[in-house]
PAZAPA-4460 file (N, C-alpha, C; in steps of 0.05 Angstrom, whole numbers, plus 32768, in hexadecimal, padded with zeros to 4 digits):
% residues 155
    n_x    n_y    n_z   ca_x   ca_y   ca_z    c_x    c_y    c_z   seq   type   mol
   8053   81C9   7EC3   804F   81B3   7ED5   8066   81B3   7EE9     1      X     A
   8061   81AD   7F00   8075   81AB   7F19   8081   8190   7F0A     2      X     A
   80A2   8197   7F12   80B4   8184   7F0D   80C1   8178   7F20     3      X     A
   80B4   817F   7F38   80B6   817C   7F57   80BE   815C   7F4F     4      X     A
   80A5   814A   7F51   809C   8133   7F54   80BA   8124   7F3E     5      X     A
   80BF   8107   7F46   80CE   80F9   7F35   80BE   80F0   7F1C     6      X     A
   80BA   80DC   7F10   80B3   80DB   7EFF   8097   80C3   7F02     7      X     A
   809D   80B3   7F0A   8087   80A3   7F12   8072   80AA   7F22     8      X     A
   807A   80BA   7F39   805B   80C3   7F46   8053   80DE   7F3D     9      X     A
   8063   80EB   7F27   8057   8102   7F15   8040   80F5   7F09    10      X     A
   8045   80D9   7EF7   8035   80D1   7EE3   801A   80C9   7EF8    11      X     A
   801A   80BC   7F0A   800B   80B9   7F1C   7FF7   80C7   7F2D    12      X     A
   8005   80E1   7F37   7FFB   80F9   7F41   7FF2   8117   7F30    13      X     A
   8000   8110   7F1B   7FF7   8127   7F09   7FE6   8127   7EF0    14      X     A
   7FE4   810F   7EF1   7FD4   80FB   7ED3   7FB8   80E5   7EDD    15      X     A
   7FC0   80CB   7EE6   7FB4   80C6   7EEE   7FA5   80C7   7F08    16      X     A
   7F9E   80D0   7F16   7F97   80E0   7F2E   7F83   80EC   7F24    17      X     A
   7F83   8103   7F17   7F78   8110   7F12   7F6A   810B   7F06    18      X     A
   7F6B   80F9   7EEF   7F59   80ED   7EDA   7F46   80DD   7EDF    19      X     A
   7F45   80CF   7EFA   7F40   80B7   7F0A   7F20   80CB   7F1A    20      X     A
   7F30   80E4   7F27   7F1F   80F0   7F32   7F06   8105   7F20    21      X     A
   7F16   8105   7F01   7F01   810C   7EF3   7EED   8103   7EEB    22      X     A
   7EF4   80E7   7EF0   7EDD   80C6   7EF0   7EC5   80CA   7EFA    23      X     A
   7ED6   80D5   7F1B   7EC0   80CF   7F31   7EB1   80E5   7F30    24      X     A
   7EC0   80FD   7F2F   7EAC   8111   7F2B   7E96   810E   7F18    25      X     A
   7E9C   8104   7EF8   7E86   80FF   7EE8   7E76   80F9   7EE9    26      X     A
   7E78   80D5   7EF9   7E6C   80B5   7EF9   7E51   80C4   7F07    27      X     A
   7E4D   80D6   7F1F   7E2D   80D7   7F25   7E26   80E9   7F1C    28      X     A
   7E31   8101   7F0C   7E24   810E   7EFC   7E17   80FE   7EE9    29      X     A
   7E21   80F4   7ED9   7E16   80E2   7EBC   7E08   80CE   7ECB    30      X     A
   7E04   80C0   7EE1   7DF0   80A4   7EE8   7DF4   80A7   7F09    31      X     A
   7DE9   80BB   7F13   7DE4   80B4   7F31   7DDB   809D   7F36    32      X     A
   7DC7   8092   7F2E   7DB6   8077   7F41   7DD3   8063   7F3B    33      X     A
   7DDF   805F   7F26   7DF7   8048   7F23   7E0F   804F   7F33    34      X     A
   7E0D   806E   7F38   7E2C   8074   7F49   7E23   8068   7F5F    35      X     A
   7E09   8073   7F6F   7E0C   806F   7F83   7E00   8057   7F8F    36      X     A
   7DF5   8046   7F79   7DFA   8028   7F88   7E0E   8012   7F82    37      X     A
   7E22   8021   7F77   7E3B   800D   7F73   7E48   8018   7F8D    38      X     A
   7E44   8028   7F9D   7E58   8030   7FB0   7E5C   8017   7FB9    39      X     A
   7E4A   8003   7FBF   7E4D   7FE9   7FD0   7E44   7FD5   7FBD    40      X     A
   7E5A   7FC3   7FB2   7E57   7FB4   7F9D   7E46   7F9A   7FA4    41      X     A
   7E3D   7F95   7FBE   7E29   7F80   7FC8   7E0E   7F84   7FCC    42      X     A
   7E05   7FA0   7FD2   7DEB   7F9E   7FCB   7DD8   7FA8   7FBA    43      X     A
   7DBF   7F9B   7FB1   7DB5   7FA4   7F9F   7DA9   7FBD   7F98    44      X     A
   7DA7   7FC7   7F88   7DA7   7FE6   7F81   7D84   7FF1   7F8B    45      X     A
   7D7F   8008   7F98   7D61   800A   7FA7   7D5C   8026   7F98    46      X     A
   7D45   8032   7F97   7D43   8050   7F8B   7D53   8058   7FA1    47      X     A
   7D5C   8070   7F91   7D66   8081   7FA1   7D57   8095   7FB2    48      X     A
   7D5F   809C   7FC9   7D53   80B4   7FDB   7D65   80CE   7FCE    49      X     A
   7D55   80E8   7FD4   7D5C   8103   7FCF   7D7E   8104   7FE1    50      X     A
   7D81   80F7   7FF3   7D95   80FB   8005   7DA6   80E8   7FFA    51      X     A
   7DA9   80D3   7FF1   7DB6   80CA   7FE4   7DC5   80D9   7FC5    52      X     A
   7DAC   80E1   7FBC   7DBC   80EC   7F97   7DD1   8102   7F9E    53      X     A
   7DC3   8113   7FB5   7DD1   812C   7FB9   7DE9   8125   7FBB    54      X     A
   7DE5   810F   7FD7   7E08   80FC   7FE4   7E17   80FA   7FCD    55      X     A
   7E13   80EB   7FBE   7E1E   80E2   7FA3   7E26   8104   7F92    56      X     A
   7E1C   8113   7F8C   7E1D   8127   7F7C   7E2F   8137   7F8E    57      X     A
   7E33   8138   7FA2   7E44   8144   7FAD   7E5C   8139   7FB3    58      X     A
   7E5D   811A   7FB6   7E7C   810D   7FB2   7E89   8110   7FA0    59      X     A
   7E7C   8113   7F8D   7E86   8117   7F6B   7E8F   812D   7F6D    60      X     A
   7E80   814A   7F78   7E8C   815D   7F7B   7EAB   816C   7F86    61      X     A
   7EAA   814C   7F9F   7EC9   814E   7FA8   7ED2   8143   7F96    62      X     A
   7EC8   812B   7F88   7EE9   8122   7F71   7EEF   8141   7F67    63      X     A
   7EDA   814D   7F55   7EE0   815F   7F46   7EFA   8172   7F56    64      X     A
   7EEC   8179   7F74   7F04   818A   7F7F   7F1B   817B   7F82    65      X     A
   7F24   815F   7F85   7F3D   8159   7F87   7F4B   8161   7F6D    66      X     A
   7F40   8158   7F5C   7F51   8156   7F42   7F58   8173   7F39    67      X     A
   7F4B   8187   7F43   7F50   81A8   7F3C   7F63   81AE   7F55    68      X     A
   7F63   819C   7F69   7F7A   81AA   7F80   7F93   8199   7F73    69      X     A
   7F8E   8183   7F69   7FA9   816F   7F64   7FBB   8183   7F46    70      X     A
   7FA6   8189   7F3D   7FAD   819A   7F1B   7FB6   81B7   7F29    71      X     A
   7FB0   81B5   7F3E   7FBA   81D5   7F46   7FD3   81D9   7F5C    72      X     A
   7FD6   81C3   7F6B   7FE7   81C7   7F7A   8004   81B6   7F62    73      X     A
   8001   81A5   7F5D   8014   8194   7F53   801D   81A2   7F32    74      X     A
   8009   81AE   7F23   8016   81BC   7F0A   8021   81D7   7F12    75      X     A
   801A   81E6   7F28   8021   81FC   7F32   803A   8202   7F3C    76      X     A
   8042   81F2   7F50   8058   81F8   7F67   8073   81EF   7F5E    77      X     A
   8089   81F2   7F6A   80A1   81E8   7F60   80AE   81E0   7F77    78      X     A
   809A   81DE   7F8F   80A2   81E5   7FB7   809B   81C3   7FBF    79      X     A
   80B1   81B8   7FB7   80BA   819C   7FC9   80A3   819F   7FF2    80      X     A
   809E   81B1   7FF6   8091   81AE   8017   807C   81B8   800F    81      X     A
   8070   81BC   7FF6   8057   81C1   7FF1   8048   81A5   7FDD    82      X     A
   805B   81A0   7FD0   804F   8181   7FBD   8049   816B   7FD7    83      X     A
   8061   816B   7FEF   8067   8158   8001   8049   815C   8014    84      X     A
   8047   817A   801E   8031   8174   802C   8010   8174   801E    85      X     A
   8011   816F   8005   8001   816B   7FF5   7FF8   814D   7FF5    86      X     A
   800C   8144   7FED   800E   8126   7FF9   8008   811F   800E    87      X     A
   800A   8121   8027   800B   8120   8041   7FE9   8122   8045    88      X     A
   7FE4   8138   8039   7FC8   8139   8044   7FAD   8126   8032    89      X     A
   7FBC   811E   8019   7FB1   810E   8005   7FB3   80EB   8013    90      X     A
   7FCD   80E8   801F   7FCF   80D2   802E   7FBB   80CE   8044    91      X     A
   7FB5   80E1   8053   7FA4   80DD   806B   7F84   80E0   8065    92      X     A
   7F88   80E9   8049   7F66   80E4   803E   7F64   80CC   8032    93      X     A
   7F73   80BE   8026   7F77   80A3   801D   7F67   8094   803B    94      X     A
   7F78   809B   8049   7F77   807C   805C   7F57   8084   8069    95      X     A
   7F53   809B   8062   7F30   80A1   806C   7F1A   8099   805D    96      X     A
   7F2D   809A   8047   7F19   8089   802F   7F20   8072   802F    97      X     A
   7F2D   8062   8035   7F2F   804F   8035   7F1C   803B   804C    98      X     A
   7F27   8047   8062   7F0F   8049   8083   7EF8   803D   8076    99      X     A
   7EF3   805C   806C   7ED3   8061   8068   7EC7   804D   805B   100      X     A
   7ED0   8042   8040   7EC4   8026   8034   7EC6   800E   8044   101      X     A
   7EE4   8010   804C   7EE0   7FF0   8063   7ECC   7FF6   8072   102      X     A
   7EC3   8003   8085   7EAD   8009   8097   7E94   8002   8089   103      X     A
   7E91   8002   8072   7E74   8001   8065   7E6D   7FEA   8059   104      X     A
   7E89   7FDD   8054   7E87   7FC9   803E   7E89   7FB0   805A   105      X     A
   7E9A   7FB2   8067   7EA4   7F9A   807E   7EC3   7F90   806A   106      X     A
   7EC9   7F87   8082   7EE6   7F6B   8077   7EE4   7F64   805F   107      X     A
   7ED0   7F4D   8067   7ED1   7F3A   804D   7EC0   7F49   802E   108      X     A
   7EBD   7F5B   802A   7EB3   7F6B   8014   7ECE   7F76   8008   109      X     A
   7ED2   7F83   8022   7EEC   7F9D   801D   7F07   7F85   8007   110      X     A
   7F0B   7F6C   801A   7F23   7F66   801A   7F1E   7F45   7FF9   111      X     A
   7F00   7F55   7FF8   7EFA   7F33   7FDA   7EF8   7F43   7FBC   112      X     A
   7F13   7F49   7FB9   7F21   7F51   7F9E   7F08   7F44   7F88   113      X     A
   7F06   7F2E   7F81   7EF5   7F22   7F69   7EDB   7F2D   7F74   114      X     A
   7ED6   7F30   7F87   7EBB   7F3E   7F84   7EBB   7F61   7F84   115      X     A
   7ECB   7F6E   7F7E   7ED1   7F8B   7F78   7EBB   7F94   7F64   116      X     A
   7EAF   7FAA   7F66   7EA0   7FAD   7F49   7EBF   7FC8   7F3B   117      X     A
   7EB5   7FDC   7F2C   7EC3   7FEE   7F26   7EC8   8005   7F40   118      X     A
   7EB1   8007   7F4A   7EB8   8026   7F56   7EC7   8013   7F70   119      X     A
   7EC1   7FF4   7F7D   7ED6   7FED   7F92   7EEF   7FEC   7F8C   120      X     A
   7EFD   7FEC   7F6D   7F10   7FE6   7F67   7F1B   8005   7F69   121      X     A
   7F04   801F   7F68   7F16   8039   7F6A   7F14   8040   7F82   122      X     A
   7F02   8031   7F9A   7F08   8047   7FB6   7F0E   802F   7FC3   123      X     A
   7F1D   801A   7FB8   7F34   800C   7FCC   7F46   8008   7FBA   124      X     A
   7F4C   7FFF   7FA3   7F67   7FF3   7F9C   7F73   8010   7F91   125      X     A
   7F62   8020   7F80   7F72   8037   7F75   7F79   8051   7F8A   126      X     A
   7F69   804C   7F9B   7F71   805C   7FBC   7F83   804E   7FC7   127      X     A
   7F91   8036   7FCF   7FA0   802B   7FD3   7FBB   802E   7FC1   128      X     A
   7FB5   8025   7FA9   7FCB   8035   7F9A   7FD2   8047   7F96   129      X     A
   7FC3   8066   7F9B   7FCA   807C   7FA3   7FDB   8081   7FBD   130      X     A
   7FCB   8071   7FD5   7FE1   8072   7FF0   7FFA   8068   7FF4   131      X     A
   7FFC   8053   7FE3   801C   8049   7FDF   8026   805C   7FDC   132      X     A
   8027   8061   7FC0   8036   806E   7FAE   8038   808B   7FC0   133      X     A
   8022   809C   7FCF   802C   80AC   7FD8   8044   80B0   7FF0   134      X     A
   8041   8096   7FFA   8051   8092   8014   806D   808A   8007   135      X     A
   806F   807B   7FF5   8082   8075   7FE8   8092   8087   7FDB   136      X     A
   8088   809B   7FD6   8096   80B2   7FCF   809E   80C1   7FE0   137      X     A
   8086   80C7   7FF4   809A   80D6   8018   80A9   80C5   8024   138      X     A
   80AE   80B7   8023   80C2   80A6   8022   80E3   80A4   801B   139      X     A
   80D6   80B0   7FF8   80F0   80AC   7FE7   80F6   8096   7FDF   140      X     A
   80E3   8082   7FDF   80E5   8065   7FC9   80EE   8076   7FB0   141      X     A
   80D2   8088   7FA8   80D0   8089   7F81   80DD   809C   7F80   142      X     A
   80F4   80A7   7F8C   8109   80B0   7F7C   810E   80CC   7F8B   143      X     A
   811B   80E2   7F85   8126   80FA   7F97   8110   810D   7F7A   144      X     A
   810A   8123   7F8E   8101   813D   7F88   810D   8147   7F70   145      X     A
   8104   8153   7F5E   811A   8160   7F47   8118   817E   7F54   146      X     A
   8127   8190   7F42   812D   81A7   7F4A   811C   81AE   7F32   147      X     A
   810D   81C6   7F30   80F6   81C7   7F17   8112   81E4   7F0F   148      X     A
   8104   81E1   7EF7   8113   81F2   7EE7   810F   8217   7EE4   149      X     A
   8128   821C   7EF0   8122   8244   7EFA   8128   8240   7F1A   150      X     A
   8125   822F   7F24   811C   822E   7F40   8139   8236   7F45   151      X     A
   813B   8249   7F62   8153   824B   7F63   815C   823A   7F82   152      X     A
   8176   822C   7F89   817C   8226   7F96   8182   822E   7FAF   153      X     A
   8172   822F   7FC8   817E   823D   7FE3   8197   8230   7FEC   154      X     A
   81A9   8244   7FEF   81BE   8231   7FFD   81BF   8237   801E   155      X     A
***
């Protein structure tokens, strides 16, 4: 495991992350018609069209690829400008996913917490808690880079 990361957004980026995205990948494998009418926790659920299951079966398919790029870049590397721009580009897909549901849902959906079902609680609040925490760490809130172990020092 990269020892890059401090300790809090390891547990975050290397654990849960991944596990989160193994969710999504599953959730329309095992019940397409329920994945894909919770995307929008206000309206009621309609058969599904062929273009819809696929939609759905293929989002799932990106969780699956996040969580094999997150397990591959982040257990692999020991390169502080390779975890960093990992992040970077995970940040700017956040705020697209993020976009993307406000756009669908409106304001007052997006922003009425008690009415969240599960999957609004994972493509706004646990996407949101992902973007903190990533910015927070380019940053340098959660703490300085470790030096992974073998790695040798450029001076």
């Amino acid at each position: 495991m990269s020892t890059v990361l401090p300790a809090f957004p390891r547990l975050v980026f290397t654990v849960l992350e991944p596990l989160a995205c193994i969710g999504g990948y599953l959730a329309p494998i095992l019940d397409t018609s329920s994945f894909a009418a919770s995307q929008v926790p206000t309206i009621t659920p309609t058969p599904l069209t062929s273009t819809t299951q696929v939609l759905a079966l293929q989002l799932g398919n990106c969780y699956g690829l996040i969580a094999l790029i997150a397990i591959g870049v982040l257990y692999a590397t020991s390169e502080p400008k390779v975890v960093r721009n990992y992040l970077i580009a995970c940040a700017i897909a956040d705020v697209g996913h993020l976009w993307a549901t406000y756009t669908v849902l409106g304001y007052a959906n997006f922003v009425d917490v008690k009415g969240w079902n599960s999957l609004a609680w994972g493509n706004i609040g646990f996407t949101l808690f992902l973007f903190v925490t990533r910015v927070g760490y380019l940053m340098g809130f959660l703490g300085k880079n470790r030096v992974a172990a073998g790695a040798k020092k450029l001076v």
